[in-house]
KEVOTOR-920278 format. One record per residue (C-alpha): x, y, z; residue in three letters. Coordinates in pm, whole numbers, plus 50000, padded with zeros to 5 digits. Layout:
N
XYZala;...
// end
This chain:
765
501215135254483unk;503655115654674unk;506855132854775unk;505105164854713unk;502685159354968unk;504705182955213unk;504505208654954unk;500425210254893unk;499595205355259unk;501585236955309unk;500085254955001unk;496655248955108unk;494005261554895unk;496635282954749unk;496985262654412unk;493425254254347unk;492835298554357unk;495495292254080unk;494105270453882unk;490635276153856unk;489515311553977unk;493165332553852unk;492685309753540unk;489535315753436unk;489815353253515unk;492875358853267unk;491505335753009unk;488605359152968unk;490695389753010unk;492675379552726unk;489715373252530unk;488575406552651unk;492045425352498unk;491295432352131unk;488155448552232unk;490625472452409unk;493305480052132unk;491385502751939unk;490565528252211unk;492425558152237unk;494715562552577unk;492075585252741unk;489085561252678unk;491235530352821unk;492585553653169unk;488765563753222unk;487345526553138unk;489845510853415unk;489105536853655unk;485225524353616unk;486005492953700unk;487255500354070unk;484625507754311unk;485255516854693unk;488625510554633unk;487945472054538unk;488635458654159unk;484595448854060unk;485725437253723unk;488785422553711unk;488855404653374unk;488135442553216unk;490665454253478unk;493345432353312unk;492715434952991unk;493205472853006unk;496625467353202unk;497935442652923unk;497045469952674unk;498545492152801unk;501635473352869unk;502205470752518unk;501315503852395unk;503865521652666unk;506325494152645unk;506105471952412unk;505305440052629unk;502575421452613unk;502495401152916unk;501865364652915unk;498745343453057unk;500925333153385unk;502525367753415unk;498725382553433unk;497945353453681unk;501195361953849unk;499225399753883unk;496305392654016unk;497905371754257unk;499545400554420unk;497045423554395unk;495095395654638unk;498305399354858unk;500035364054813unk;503595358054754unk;504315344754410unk;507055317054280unk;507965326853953unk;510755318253783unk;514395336453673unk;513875356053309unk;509555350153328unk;509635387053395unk;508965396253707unk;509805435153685unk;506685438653411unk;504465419553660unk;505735439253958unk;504845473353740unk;501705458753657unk;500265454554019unk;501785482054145unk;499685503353888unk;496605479953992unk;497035493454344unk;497725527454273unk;494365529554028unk;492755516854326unk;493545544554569unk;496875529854711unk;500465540154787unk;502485513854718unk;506355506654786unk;508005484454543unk;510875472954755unk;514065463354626unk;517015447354695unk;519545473554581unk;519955508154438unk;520805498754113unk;517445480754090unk;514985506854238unk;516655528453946unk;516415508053707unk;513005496053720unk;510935528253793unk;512865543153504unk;511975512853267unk;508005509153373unk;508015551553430unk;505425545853095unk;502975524853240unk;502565536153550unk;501795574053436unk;499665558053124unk;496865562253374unk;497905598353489unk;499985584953819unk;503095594753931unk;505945573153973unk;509695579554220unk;512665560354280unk;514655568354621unk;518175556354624unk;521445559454832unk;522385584554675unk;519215605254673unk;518915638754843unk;516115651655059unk;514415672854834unk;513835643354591unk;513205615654841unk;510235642754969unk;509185645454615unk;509705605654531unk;507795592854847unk;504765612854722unk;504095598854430unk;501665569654362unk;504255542754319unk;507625542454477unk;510725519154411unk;513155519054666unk;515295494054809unk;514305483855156unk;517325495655394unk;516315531555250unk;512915527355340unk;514045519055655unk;516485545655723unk;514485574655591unk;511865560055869unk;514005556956136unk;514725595256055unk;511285608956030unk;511575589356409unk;513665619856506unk;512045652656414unk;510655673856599unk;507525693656371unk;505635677156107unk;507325700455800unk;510385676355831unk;509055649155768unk;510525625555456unk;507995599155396unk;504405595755315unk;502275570155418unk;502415536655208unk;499515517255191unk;501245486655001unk;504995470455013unk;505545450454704unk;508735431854783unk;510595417654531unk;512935385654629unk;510715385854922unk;512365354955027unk;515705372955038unk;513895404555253unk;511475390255472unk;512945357055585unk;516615355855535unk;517345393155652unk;514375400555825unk;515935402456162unk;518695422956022unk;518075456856224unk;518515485056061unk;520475516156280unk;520535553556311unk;523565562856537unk;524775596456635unk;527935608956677unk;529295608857035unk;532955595757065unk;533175561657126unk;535745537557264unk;538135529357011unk;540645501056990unk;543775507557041unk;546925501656820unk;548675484557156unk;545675463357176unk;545415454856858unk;549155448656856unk;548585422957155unk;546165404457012unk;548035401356692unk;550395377356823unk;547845351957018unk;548135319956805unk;544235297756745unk;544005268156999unk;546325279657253unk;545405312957307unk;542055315457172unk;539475291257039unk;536155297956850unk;533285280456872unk;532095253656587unk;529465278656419unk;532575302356402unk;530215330456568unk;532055335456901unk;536035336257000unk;537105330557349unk;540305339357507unk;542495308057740unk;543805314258052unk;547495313257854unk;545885340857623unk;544345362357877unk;548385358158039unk;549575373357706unk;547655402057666unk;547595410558066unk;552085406758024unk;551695425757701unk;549155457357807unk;551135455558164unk;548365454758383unk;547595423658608unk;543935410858566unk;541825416158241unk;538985407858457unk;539535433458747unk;536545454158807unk;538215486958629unk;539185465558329unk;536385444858265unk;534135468458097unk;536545491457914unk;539855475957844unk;538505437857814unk;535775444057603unk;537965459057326unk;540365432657385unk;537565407557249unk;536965433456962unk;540145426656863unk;540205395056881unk;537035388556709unk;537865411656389unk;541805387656440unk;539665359056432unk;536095356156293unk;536445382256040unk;538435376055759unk;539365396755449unk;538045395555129unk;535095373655319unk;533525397355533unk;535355425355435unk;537055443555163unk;539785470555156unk;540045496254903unk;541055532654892unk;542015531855264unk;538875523555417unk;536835492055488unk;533885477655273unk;531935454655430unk;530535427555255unk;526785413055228unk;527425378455220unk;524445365155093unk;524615388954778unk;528755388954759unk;528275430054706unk;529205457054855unk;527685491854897unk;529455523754949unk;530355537555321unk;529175506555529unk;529905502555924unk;530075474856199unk;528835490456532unk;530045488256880unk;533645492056828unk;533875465656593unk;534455487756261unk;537505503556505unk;538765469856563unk;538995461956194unk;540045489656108unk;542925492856366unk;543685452656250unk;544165463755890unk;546555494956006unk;544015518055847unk;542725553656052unk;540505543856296unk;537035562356256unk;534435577756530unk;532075554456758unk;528735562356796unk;525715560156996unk;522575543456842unk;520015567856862unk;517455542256716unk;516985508656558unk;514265483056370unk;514025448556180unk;513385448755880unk;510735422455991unk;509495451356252unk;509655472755939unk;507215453055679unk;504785447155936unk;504005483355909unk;502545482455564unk;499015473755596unk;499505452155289unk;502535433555218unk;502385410254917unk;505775398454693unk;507885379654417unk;510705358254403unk;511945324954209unk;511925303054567unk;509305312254751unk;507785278454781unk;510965266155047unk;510425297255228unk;506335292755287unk;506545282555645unk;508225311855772unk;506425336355513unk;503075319755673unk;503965316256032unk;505975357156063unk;503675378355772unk;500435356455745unk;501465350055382unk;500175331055115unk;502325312754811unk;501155309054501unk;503275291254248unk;503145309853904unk;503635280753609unk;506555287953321unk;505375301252989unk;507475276452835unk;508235240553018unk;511765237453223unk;514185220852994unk;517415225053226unk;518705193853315unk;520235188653695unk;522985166953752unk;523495151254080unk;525695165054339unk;529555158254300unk;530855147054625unk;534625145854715unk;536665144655014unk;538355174755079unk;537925208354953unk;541385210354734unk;540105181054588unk;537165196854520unk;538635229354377unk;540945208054112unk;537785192754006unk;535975220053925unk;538485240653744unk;538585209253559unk;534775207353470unk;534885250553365unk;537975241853162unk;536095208353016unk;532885231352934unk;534715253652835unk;535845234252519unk;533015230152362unk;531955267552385unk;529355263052638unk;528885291652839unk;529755291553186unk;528605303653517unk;530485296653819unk;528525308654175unk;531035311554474unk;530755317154836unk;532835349254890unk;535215373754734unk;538455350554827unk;536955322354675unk;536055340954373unk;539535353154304unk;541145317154373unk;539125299354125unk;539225329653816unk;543375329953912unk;543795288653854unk;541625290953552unk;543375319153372unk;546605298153432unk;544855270653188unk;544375305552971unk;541045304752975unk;539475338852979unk;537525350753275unk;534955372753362unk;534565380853787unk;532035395553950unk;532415398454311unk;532095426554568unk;535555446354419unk;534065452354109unk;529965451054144unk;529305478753977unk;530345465953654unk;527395439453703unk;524625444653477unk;527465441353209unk;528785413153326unk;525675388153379unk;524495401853017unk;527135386552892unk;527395353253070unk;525655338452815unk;527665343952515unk;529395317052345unk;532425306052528unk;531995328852836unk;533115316553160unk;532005343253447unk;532515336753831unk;530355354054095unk;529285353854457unk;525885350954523unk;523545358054197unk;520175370554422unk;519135397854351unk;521145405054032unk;518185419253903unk;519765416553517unk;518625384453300unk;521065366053123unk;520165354252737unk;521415323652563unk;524395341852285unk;525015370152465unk;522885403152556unk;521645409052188unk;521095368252173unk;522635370851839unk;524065335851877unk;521265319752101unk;520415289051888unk;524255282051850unk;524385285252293unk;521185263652270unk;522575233152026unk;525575234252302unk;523085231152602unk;522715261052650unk;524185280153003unk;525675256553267unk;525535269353620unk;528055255953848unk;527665260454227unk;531325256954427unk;529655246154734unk;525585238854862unk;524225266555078unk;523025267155448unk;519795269955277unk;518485250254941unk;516955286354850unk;519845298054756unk;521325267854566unk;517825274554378unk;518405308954314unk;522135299554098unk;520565269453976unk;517495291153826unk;520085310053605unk;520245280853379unk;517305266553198unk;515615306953113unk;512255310552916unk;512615271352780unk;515945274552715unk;518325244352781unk;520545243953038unk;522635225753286unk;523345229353646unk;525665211353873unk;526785218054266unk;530385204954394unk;530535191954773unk;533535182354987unk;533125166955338unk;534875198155464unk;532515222255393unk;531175246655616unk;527335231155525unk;528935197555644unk;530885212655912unk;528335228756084unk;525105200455995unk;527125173356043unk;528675181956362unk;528215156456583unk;527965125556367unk;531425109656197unk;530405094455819unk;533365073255644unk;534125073255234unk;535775055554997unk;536935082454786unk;538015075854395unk;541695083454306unk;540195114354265unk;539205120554595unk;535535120954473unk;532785094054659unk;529435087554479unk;528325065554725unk;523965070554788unk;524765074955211unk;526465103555126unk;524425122454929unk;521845118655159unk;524475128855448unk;525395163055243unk;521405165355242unk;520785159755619unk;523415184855676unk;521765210355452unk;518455199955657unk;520125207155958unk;521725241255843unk;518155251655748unk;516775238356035unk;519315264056263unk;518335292956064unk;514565291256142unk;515115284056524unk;517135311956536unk;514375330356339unk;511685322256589unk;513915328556883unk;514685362056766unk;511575369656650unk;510495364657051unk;513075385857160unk;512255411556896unk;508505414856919unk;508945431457249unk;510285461457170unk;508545460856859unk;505475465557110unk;507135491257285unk;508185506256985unk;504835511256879unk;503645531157212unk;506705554557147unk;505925564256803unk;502295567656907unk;503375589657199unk;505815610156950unk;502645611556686unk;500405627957011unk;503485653557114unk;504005665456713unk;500215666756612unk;498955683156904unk;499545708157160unk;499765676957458unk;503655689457521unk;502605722057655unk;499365707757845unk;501685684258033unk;504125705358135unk;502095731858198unk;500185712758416unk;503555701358661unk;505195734158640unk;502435758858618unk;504865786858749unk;507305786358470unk;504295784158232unk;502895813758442unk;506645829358366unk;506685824957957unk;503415831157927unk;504055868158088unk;506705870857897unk;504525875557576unk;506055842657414unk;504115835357115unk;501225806057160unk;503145788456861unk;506805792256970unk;506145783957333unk;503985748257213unk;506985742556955unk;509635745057267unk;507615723757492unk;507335695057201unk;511285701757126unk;511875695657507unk;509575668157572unk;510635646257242unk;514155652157326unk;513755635657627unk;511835609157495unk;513935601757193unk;516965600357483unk;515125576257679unk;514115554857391unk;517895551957265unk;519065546457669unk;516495519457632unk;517525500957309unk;521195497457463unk;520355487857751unk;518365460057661unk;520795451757381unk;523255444357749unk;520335425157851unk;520235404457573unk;523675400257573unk;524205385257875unk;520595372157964unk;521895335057988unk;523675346558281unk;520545368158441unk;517865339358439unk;517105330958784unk;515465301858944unk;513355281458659unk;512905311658431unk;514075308258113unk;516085335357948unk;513325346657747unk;510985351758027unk;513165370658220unk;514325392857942unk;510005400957867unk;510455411758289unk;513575430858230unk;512075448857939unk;508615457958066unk;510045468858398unk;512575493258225unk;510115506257931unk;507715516358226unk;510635531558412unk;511695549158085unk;508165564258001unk;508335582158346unk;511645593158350unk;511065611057989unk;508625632258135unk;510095639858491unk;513675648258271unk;511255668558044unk;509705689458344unk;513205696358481unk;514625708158172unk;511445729658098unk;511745744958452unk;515345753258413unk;515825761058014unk;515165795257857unk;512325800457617unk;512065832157441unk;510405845457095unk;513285818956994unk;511835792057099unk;513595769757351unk;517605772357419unk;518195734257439unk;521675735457315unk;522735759457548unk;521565735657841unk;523795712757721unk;520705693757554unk;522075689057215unk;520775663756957unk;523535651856715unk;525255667756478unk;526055641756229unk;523765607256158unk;524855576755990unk;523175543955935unk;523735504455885unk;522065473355940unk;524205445056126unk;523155412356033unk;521685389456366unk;521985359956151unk;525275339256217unk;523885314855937unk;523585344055665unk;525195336855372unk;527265307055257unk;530445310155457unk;531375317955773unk;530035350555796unk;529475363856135unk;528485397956094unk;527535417855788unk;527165453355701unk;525175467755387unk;524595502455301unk;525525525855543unk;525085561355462unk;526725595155611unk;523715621755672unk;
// end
């Protein structure tokens, strides 16, 4: 095996299931399938139903066969040996490698109707809207072949249909919608408003991408409640402090830091005489750094996009952006009030979960994506999670050239302009993968000085997308994009009809370019797996300079000298290997920051579970009025006489009691968000932070249980209840009026720049 050996001691017993049991399964399944074609639709939907028993698959070679069948009566696919393999790996609940363009979505379909036929709800979780559209509209025919439904939830989808959607046997959905519509059923108060149904199954495709690389992105519902803004004489202040004198940042570009000269500046500036005074330091200095850190750390067209008068944020590890997203805690302010744009409302966070937090809900979680394999430590160590590699139909014929290496990054840039434009020559289609909007731009803007015509895709203009990839393979195409994960749209040799795919092919096909190597090899595997589709030829070929941020931040510490070419370009073996320690390093970061997180995390994931037990007990039963009966009989006594309804007076007691609790819940989240803030100052003695932030947090949840119900008592002692039910809002015990959500990345690694924060799919409710 040799340097592989890492590889199958991590896979475990994982590729022999592959290669004998899956194997010998689909090989008589496929003998199995022209027994099949001549039975009518009915016949085949009552013979696979016969082969499930208690909920398990008894015959799974029958079980298979039928699927494939009807996979090419409803849509015309037949799928392939490995893309059946690739099924019945998921339906045992593993993880499966497969590669770009060996069809994924018909394999996804294909389990997801397994499950369903045996009794299951399943989520198919995506990575966008566009995608969770797409797909349940596409594979609508198989899945209700065998008389189940099918929905799709989206951004854009209104209650009504998200009820409707999240009742049906199989539901695509992209993940942050999943997770917002939960966090909202987390706020109702009777069971009739509830928006999801109970899913038995997630089915997560580029489950690399969701449940290791954003998996401690939280998710947040926030309600409105003014919040401290920015102001345009702060933001004027800071505006005017100059890097390295009066500020510095950190080398992982996460965190800024004011000087003593800069603190001077804004003090002489704001006229007041300490930034640090007790009445300053937690109102007027903390916006100070807001502004400072949107002056500093976030940078246009990086992080952040403007258009139409408002700010997009970016995703920087897809390069897209989706409509109406938000930074919290006074950050979106700060930006905004940076760009001269109206600043908007703060909010309060009324709730909040991981999306890590979120998956382990399912009771099930399998998945698919084209690098799993890197990913199998963390898929094993955070979901229990097997890998199983799916082989191509056809063997890899893309050929990958070694890194180019130069010194500095304009060097760099000339060179690969030069390389599209060479390419470019001989008709070879082109596909350039950048790091961020900015980058995009540059690169398109010095090639279309050479007049060579280019095709961008980048945040500005992602909704053009599925047009653009489909054409990236067309005879002399050249198309630059951020990040390709996720794009969710295949892209054939001679264009999206392939009407000139041999003449693509005799040219070598696409060649992939990558401006710069990721913090993680994942996603240099992700551009690089463009190239090379279905046995196609291809090329692909990464550019490095020694000021990269992969070098930058892996390379920190050490000092490495080069003899560069006239060129500026050094092919010297010491440093390859140094670009490859650094990406080793990056990747290293990413997971101790995982596991660290992942401590912090599980905590309130515990306590999180208690409170949504607690708020099951108060909606699904009558405990509300028990309770408070029980320590204030008299004003029990009082509504009772009053000839309040049994139904209304239980319905007032739950409003009043998960009010309180819902209150003390989002007190709780903040406050321990302060904690975790500043825990490095709060360890005592030999405690590390962590331990003292599991002391903090236990002390305060049991705190918080007991002040929701003494809160709940008062109120219920003081508050009217009549044939109304109870008049909370008159009490001044008002739930929000408006909602909005966002997820806020906790990864400072995320990406492939220097992105600190980033913001996908916030939506106004």
């Amino acid at each position: 095996m040799g340097k592989f050996d890492w590889f199958w001691k991590a896979m475990g017993s994982t590729s022999e299931r592959n290669d004998k049991k899956s194997k010998g399964i689909v090989a008589t399944a496929h003998e199995l399938m022209p027994a099949y074609e001549g039975r009518s639709d009915a016949e085949l939907a009552k013979e696979i139903r016969a082969t499930v028993v208690d909920g398990q698959i008894q015959k799974k070679p029958e079980f298979l066969a039928i699927l494939s069948v009807a996979s090419a009566r409803t849509l015309g696919m037949t799928p392939f040996n490995v893309q059946n393999q690739a099924v019945l790996r998921l339906l045992e609940g593993d993880v499966i490698q497969m590669a770009t363009g060996e069809g994924k979505t018909l394999v996804g379909a294909m389990a997801a109707t397994g499950f369903a036929l045996t009794g299951k709800r399943v989520h198919v979780i995506t990575v966008n809207n566009y995608l969770a559209q797409r797909d349940a509209e596409w594979m609508r025919p198989l899945v209700e072949f065998f008389g189940l439904k099918v929905g799709f939830v989206t951004e854009s989808s209104e209650r009504e249909d998200r009820v409707e959607s999240y009742r049906a046997d199989v539901v695509y959905a992209p993940v942050a919608e999943i997770g917002f519509d939960h966090l909202r059923d987390n706020q109702i108060t009777s069971r009739g408003q509830t928006v999801q149904a109970r899913a038995d199954v997630a089915l997560v495709d580029e489950a690399d991408s969701v449940l290791v690389d954003e998996a401690l992105v939280p998710l947040v519902l926030a309600g409105s409640k003014p919040g401290e803004q920015a102001t345009g004489q702060i933001t004027e202040a800071v505006s005017h402090l100059r890097e390295g004198i009066d500020y510095t940042i950190d080398a992982d570009r996460r965190n800024v830091f004011l000087t003593d000269d800069g603190a001077a500046k804004v003090e002489k500036s704001l006229g007041i005489d300490s930034l640090y005074s007790d009445g300053n330091i937690g109102t007027i200095l903390v916006r100070v750094n807001l502004a400072l850190h949107a002056k500093a750390l976030l940078i246009r067209d990086v992080h952040y996009i403007v258009q139409d008068g408002k700010i997009d944020l970016v995703d920087a590890s897809r390069g897209r952006v989706a409509e109406l997203q938000r930074w919290p805690d006074g950050l979106q302010a700060a930006v905004e009030a940076k760009e001269g744009l109206d600043v908007s409302e703060g909010g309060r966070i009324l709730d909040s979960i991981t999306l890590q937090a979120l998956m382990r809900r399912y009771p099930l979680v399998c998945g698919m994506t084209g690098t799993a394999v890197e990913a199998t430590d963390q898929l094993r160590q955070f979901y229990d999670l097997r890998v199983s590699v799916i082989e191509r139909a056809k063997p890899l014929q893309r050929f990958d050239e070694q890194d180019r290496v130069y010194v500095t990054m304009d060097e760099k840039f000339k060179a690969i302009v030069a390389e599209i434009a060479h390419l470019h020559e001989t008709g070879q289609p082109v596909l350039v993968g950048t790091h961020d909007v900015a980058e995009s731009e540059a690169l398109a803007d010095a090639l279309m000085q050479r007049g060579i015509e280019v095709n961008v895709l980048n945040a500005k203009n992602d909704a053009e997308e599925a047009r653009i990839v489909a054409e990236a393979g067309d005879l002399g195409r050249v198309t630059v994009s951020t990040q390709m994960a996720g794009r969710g749209t295949d892209i054939r040799l001679g264009g999206a009809d392939e009407a000139d795919h041999d003449a693509v092919a005799e040219l070598g096909g696409l060649a992939v370019i990558g401006t710069a190597r990721h913090r993680t090899a994942r996603l240099d595997n992700q551009l690089r797996g463009r190239a090379g589709r279905q046995g196609d030829p291809g090329l692909s070929l990464f550019f490095v300079s020694l000021e990269d941020d992969i070098v930058a931040a892996g390379g920190a510490d050490e000092k490495i000298s080069a003899q560069p070419d006239a060129d500026g370009r050094v092919d010297a073996k010491r440093i390859h290997d140094f670009v490859a320690h650094c990406q080793r390093v990056t990747e290293g970061q990413l997971l101790e920051i995982h596991a660290q997180t992942w401590k912090y995390n599980q905590l309130l994931a515990d306590h999180r579970a208690i409170i949504d037990e607690r708020r099951g007990i108060l909606l699904d039963t009558d405990r509300a009025w028990v309770e408070l009966s029980q320590r204030a009989p008299e004003k029990a006594a009082e509504v009772e006489a009053a000839g309040v309804d049994k139904h209304v007076r239980e319905q007032a007691a739950r409003e009043i009691m998960l009010f309180h609790l819902d209150d003390e819940w989002s007190e709780h989240l903040a406050h321990m968000d302060d904690v975790r803030e500043s825990i490095h100052l709060r360890a005592i003695a030999r405690e590390t932070p962590l331990t003292e932030y599991h002391r903090i947090a236990v002390r305060e949840f049991k705190e918080l249980a007991q002040r929701a119900v003494d809160r709940a008592v008062d109120t219920f002692e003081q508050v009217l209840i009549d044939d109304r039910g109870a008049h909370l809002a008159n009490a001044g015990w008002k739930r929000p009026s408006a909602t909005w959500t966002y997820m806020v990345s906790d990864n400072p690694l995320a990406g492939g720049g220097n992105s600190v924060i980033s913001g996908i799919a916030s939506m106004f409710r």
